[in-house]
GUMARVO-554336 format. One line per field, with one value per residue (C-alpha): x, y, z; residue number from 1; chain. Coordinates in steps of 0.1 Angstrom, whole numbers, plus 2048, in hexadecimal, padded with zeros to 3 digits. Layout:
<martors>
X X	...
Y Y	...
Z Z	...
seq NUM	...
mol A	...
</martors>
This chain:
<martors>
X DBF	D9E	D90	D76	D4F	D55	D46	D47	D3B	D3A	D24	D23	CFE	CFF	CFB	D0B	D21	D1E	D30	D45	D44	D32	D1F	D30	D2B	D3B	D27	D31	D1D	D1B	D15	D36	D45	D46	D58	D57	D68	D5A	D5D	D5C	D4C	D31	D21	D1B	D0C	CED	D02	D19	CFA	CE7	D05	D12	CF2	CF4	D17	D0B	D00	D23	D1B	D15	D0E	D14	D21	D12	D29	D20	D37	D2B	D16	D1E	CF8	D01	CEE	CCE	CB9	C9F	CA3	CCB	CBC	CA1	CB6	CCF	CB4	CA0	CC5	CC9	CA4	CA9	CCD	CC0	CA0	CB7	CD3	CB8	CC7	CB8	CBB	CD1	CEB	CF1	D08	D05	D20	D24	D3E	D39	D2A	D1B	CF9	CEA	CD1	CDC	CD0	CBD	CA9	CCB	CD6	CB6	CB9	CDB	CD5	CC8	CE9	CFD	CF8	CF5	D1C	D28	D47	D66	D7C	D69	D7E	D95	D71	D65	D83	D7C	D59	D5D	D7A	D71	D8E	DA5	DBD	DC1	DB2	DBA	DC0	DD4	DD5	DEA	DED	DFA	DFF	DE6	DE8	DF5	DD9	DDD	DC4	DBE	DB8	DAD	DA6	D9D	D9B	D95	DA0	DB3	DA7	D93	DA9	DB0	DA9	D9B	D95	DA0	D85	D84	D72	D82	D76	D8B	D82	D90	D89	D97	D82	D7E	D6B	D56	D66	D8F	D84	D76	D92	DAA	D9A	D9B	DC3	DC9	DBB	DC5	DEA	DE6	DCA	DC5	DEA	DE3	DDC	DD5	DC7	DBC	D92	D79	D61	D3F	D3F	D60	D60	D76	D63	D70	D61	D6F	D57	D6C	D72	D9A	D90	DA8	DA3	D88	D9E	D93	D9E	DAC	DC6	DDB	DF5	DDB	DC8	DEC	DF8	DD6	DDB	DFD	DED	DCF	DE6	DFF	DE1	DD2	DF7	DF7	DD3	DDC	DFB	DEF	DD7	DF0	E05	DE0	DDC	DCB	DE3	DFC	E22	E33	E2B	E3B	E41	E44	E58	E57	E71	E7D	E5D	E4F	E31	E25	E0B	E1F	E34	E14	E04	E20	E28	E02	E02	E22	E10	DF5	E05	E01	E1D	E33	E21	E22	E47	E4B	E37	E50	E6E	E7B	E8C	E7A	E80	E72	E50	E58	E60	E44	E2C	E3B	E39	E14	E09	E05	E24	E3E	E63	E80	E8A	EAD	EB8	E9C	EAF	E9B	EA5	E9A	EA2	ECA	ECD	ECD	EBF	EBB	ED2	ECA	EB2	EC6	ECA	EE7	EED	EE4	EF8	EE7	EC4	ECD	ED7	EB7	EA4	EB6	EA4	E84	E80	E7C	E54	E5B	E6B	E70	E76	E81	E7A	E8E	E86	E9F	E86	E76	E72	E50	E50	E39	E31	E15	E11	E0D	E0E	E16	DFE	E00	DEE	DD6	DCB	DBD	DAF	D9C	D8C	D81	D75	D66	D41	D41
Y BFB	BFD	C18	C0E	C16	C1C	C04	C07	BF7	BF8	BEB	BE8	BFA	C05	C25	C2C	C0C	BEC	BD3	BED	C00	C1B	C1F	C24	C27	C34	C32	C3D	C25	C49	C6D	C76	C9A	C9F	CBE	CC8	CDC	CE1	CEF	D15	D11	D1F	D06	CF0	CCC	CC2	CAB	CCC	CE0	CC8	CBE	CE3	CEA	CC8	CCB	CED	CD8	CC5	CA0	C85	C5E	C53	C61	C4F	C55	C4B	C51	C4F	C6D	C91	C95	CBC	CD6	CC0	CDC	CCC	CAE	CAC	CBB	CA0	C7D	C90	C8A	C6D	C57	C69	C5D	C3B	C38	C45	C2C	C0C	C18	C24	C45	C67	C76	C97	C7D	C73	C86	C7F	C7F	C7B	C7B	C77	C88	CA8	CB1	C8E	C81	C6D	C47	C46	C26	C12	C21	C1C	BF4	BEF	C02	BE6	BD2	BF0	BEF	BCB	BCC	BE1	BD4	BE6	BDC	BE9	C05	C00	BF7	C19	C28	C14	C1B	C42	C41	C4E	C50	C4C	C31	C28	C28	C43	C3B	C43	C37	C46	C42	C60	C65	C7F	C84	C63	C51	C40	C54	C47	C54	C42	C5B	C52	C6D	C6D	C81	C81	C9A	CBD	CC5	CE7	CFC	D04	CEC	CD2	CBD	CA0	C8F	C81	C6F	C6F	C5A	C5B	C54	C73	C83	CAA	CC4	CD1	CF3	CE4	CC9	CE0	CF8	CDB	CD3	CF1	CF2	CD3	CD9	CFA	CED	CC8	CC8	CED	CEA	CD3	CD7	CC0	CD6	CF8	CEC	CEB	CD6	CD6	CBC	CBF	CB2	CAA	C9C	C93	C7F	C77	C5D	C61	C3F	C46	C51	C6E	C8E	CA6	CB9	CDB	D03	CF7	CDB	CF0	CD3	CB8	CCE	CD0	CAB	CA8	CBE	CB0	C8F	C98	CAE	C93	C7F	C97	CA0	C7F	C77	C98	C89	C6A	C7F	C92	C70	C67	C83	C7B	C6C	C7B	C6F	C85	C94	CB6	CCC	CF0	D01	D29	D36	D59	D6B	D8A	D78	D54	D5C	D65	D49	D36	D49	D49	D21	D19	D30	D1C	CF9	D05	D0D	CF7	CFF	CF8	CD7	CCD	CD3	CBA	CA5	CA7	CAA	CCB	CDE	D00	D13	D36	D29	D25	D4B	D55	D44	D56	D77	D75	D69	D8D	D88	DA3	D97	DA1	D8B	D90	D81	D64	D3C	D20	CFE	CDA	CC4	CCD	CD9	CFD	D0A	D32	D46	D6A	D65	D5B	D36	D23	D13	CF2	CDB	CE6	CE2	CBF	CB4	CC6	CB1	C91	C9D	CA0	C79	C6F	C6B	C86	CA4	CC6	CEA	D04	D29	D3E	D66	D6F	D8C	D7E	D65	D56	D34	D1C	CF7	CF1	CCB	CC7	CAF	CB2	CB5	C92	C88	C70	C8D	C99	C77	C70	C94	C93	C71	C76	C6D	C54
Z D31	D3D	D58	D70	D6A	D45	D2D	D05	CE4	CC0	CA6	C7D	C7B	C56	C59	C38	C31	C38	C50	C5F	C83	C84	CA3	CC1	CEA	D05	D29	D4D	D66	D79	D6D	D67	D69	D44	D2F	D07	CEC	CCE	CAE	CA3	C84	C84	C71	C8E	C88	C99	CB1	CB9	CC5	CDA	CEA	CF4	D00	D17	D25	D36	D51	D56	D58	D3F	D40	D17	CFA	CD7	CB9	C97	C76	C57	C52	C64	C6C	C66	C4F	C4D	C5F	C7A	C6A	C7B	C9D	C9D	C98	CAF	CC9	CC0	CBE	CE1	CED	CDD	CF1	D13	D15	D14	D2D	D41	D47	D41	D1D	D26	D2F	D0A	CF7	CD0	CB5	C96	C77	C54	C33	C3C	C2F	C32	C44	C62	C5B	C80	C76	C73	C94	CA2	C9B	CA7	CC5	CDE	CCD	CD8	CF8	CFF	CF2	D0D	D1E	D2F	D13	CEF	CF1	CD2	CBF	CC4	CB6	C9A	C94	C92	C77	C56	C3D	C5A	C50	C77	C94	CAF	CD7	CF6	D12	D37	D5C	D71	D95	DA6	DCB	DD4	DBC	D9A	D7F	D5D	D3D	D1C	CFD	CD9	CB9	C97	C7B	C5A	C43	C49	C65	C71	C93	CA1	CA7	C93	C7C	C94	CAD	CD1	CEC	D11	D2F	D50	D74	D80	D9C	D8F	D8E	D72	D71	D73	D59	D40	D4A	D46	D21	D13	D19	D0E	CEC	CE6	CED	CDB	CC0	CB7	CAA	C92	C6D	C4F	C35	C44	C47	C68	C69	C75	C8D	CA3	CC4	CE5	D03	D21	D3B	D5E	D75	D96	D9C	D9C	DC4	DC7	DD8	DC2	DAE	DAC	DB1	DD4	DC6	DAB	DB0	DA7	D8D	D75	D7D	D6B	D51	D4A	D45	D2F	D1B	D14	D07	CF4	CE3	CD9	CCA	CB7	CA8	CA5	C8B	C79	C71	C60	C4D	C2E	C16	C29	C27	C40	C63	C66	C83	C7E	C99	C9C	CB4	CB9	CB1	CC4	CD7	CD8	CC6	CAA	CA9	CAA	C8C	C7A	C7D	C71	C53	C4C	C52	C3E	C1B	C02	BF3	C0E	C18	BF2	BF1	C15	BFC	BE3	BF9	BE9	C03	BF3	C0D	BF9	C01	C25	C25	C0E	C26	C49	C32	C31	C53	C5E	C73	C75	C77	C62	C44	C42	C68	C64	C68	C56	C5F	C58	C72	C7C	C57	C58	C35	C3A	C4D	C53	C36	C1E	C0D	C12	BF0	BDE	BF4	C15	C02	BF6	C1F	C24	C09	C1C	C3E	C26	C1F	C41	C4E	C6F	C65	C77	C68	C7F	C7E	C8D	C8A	CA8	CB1	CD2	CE9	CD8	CD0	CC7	CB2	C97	C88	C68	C4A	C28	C09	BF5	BD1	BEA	BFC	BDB	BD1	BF4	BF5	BD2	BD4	BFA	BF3	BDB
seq 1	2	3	4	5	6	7	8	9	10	11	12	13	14	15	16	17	18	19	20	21	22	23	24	25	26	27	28	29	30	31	32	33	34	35	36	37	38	39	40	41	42	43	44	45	46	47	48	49	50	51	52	53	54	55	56	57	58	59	60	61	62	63	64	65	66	67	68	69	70	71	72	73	74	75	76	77	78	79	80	81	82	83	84	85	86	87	88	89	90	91	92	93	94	95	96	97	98	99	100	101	102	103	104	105	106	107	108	109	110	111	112	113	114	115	116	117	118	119	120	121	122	123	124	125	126	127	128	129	130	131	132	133	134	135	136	137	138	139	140	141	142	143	144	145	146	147	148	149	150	151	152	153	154	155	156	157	158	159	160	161	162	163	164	165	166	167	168	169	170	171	172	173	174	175	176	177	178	179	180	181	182	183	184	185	186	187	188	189	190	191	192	193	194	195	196	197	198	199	200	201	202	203	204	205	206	207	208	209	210	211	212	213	214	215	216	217	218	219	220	221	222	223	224	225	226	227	228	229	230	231	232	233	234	235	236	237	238	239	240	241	242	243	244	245	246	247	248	249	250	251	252	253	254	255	256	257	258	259	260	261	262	263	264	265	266	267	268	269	270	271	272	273	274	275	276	277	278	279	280	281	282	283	284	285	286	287	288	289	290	291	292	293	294	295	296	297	298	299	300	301	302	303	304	305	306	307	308	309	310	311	312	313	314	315	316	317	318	319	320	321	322	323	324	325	326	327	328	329	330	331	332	333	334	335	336	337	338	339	340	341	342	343	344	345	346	347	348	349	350	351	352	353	354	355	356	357	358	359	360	361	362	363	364	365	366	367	368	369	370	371	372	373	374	375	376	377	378	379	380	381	382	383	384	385	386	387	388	389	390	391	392	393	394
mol A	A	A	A	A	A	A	A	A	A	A	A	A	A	A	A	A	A	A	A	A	A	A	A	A	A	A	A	A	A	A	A	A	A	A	A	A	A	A	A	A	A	A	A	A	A	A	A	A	A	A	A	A	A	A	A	A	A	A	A	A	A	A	A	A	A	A	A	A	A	A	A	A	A	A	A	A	A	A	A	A	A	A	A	A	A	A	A	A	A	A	A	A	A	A	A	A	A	A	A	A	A	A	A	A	A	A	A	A	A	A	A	A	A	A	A	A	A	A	A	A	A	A	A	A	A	A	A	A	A	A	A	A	A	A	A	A	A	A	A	A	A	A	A	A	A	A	A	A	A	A	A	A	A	A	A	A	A	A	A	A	A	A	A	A	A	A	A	A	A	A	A	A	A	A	A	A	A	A	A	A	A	A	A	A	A	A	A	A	A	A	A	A	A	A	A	A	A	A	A	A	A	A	A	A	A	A	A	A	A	A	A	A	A	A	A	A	A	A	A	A	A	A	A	A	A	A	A	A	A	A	A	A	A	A	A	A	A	A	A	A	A	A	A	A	A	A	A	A	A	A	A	A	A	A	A	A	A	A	A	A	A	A	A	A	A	A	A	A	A	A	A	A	A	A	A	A	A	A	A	A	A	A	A	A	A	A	A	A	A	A	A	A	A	A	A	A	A	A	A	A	A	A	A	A	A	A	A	A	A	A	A	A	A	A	A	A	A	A	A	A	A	A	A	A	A	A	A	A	A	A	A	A	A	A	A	A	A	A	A	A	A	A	A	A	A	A	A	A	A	A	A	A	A	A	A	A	A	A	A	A	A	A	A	A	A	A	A	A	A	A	A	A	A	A	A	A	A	A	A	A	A	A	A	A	A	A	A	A	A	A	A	A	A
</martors>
């Protein structure tokens, strides 16, 4: 797919490795109505803070994304290549500086290799076509196994709007939001207000409900930008029917970049659901279901396919949650475990441990106190995990 007025590229620039993408490009030929999220650590990354501070105004022409080095915790040293890679980028596309959003992923508390982006910048930009889509994606992996896109069409007042999204993320992932950076384009015609509305809903329903290993990073991002070229009616406060066949469309791409994430979770071997049901509020259910997804003792056991279902209860006992322990059901899959909070014997556990060997697996949590339900996505904990983290920087 390709959307109209969007050009990309990606080059190898050596910014930490050689002969591998690393420097990527994304450019509206038009301001384009443009929306972020960012992290909530609140150790931000130089990229982070200059590009907060120039979404306030609601348009952007480019985004350059480099991986390879975080640019974070270098003190004016990070500010400074945030903006002299911006300056550099803005003087070739001939577009003004507060257009260019900067990103970057990688070690944290090195020095951003500016000369090597600096030299592959006019090579950037003279690679900019409307199909290098897939090579950004590339470029801003780290120890992603696979690169992350999406692509959809939807129907908005008559009028075909597209949507093409990219993320990465593997390891450090946690909300909110989760340690990753994403990248949406579409040709929507929207307001600033119901596209930065639209974003923040998305995520908080697709990628703050993901969780690798319980971290934040530094350098999080999802931006969206939408040219207009799509020619439907301006979507805005007046057009609530437009505005949600909108966010129905950016959400299902977001949900899908998300999982598309989990699946890659650092030398993960399983993608888990976690399902709370029956709770007092959403909001239990929800904090409930990611104390679940982040124990390591219940993701070591999906690791090991030991239906332990004591740590599943341990877990929910400690997530501040109140429920009563003796009506709670526990479920993999259709393989009910724990009825009324008690186990149902060794054969259920080994038809339990059967549902445990597949790759997608779902446990269920019923505490038949509410109406409260929600979903967390989760991996499990593997011995590669251990070897990638501990081995991250050399």
């Amino acid at each position: 797919m390709k959307i109209k007025g969007f050009r990309t590229a990606a080059v190898a620039a050596g910014i930490r490795y050689k002969d591998r993408l690393d420097l990527g490009l994304i450019v509206s030929d038009v301001p384009a109505v443009t929306a972020g999220v960012f992290t909530t650590n609140q150790v931000k990354a130089a990229p982070v803070l200059l590009d907060m501070d120039r979404l306030k105004q609601g348009r952007a022409q480019a985004i350059l994304v480099n991986s390879g080095c975080a640019n974070a915790c270098t003190g004016k040293h990070g500010m400074e290549a945030a903006l002299a890679s911006s300056r550099s980028l803005a003087g070739r596309l001939k577009i003004s500086e507060d257009m260019v959003l900067v990103s970057s992923t990688g070690v944290i508390g090195e020095r951003l290799n500016v000369p090597a982006m600096e030299n592959s910048m006019q090579d950037l930009v003279d690679s900019l076509s409307d199909d290098g889509f897939e090579d950004v994606a590339k470029a801003i992996m780290t120890t992603d196994t696979v690169s992350k896109t999406v692509s959809r069409t939807v129907s908005i007042n008559e009028h075909e709007v597209q949507f093409m999204g990219m993320a990465k993320g593997a390891g450090m992932i946690m909300p909110n939001m989760a340690t990753m950076l994403s990248f949406i384009i579409t040709d929507a015609q929207i307001s600033y207000t119901e596209l930065q509305q639209s974003l923040r809903q998305a995520v908080n329903k697709t990628f703050n409900r993901i969780t690798i290993d319980g971290d934040t990073s530094t350098n999080d991002m999802v931006i969206v930008m939408a040219n207009g070229s799509a020619g439907n009616h301006w979507i805005d406060e007046d057009t609530p029917i437009d505005r949600q066949a909108f966010q129905d469309g950016l959400e299902d791409v977001l949900k899908e970049l998300a999982l598309k994430i989990v699946n890659d979770g650092e030398g993960a071997t399983k993608s888990i659901t976690i399902r709370v049901c029956g709770a007092r509020s959403e909001q239990d259910a929800e904090t409930m279901a990611r104390t679940v997804a982040n124990s390591s003792l219940v993701k070591t056991a999906f690791f090991g396919e030991d239906a332990n279902w004591g740590r599943i209860l341990a877990a929910m006992g400690r997530s501040g949650v109140r429920f009563n322990p003796d009506i709670v059901d526990i479920a993999f899959g259709d393989v009910v475990l724990v009825k009324n909070g008690v186990g149902l014997g060794k054969e259920v556990e080994e038809a339990a441990t059967g549902i445990l060997k597949q790759k997608n697996i779902t446990l269920c949590i019923d505490l038949k106190d509410g109406t409260g339900c929600e979903e967390i996505y989760t991996c499990d904990f593997s011995l590669d995990y251990v070897k990638i983290n501990a081995d991250y920087r050399t």
